[in-house]
N, C-alpha and C positions, 0 to 999 in steps of 0.2 A: 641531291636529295639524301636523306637522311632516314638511315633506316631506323625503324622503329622497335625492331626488337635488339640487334648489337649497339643501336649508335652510330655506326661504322658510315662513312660521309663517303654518297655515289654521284656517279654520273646521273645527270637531270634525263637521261632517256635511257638508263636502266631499269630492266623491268625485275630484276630478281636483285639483292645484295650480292656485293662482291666476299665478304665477310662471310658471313651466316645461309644463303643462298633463300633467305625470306621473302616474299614477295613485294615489291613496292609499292605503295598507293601513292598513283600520281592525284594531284591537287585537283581539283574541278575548278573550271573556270565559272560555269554558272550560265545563264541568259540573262538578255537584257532587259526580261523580265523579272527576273530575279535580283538586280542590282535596281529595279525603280522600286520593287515592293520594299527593300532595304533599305530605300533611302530615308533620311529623315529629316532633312531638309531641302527647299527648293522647288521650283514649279518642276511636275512632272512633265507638263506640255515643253515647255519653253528652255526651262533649265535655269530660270533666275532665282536669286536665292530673295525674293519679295517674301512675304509673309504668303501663307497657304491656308487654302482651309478645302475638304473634302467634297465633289460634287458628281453628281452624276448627272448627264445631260442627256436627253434622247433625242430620236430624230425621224420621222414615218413619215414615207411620201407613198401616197396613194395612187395606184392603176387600176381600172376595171379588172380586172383579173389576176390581179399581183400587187406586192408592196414590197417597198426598198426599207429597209432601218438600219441604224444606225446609231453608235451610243458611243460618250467619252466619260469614264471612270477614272477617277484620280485626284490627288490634294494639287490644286490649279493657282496661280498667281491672279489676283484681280483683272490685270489685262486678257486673260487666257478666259476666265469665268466670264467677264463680260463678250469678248468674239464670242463664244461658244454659245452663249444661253441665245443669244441672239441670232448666230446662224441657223442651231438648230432650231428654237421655237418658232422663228419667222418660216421657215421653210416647213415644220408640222403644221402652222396656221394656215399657210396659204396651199399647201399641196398636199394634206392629211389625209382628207375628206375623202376623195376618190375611190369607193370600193366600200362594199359590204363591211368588213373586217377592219378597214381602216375608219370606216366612220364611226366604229365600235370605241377603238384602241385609241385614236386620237386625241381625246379629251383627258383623257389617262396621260398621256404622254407629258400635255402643256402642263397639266396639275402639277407633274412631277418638277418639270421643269421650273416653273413658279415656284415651291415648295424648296427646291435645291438651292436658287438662285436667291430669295430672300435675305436669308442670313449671313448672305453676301456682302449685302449695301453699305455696311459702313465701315468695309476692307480699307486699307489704303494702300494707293500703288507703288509707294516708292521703292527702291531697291536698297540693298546693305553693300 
C-alpha cells in the first residue's frame, strides 16, 4: 500500500505509514450490489454477455388475509426477460386475486408487466 502523502510503499495490512506515520486508506472492496449497478454489460440475471435491455417484473399472490410479492429489477438477457415475464405474470394471473388488497393491486401489477415486457419482442437471443 502506498502512502498518500510520502509515497513511501507499505505493507498491505499497515494501518499507519512506516515513513510519515499517516494514516492508510485501505481500498473498499464494495458489494455485490455495487459491482451489478457498475456493470455495463451482460445479463444481470444470468451473466451472459447477449444483448440487454432494462425491466422490471412483478409478482403478487394473493391470501385472504395477506399477500406474498415479489419483483426482479435489472438490464436481463431475452432468455431471462422471457422466464421471468412469464413466471411472474402467470403466477399474478392465476393467484393475484385472493384478498381485498390484492384484487386492488393486481391488475396494476400484469399492466406493468405487459408494459415492461413489450419492448422486448424483437430482442434476439444470441450470445457474443
Amino acid at each position: 500500500m502506498i502512502c498518500k502523502n510520502c509515497q513511501t510503499k507499505n505493507n498491505e495490512s499497515a494501518g499507519f505509514c512506516l515513513n510519515c506515520g499517516a494514516a492508510l486508506e485501505k481500498p473498499s472492496r464494495g458489494s455485490v450490489d455495487t459491482y451489478f449497478a457498475k456493470q455495463t454489460r451482460g445479463c444481470q440475471l444470468c451473466g451472459s454477455l447477449a444483448p440487454t435491455k432494462n425491466v422490471e417484473f412483478y409478482q403478487n399472490i394473493g391470501m385472504l388475509l395477506a399477500r406474498q410479492y415479489s419483483s426482479v429489477k435489472g438490464r436481463l438477457c431475452k432468455r431471462c426477460i422471457n422466464r421471468e415475464f412469464k413466471k411472474r405474470t402467470l403466477t399474478t394471473m392465476f393467484l393475484g386475486w385472493w384478498g381485498t388488497i390484492s384484487f386492488i393491486t393486481t391488475p396494476f401489477y400484469l399492466i406493468n408487466n405487459i408494459i415492461s415486457f413489450v419492448p422486448t419482442i424483437g430482442m434476439k437471443t444470441e450470445e457474443f
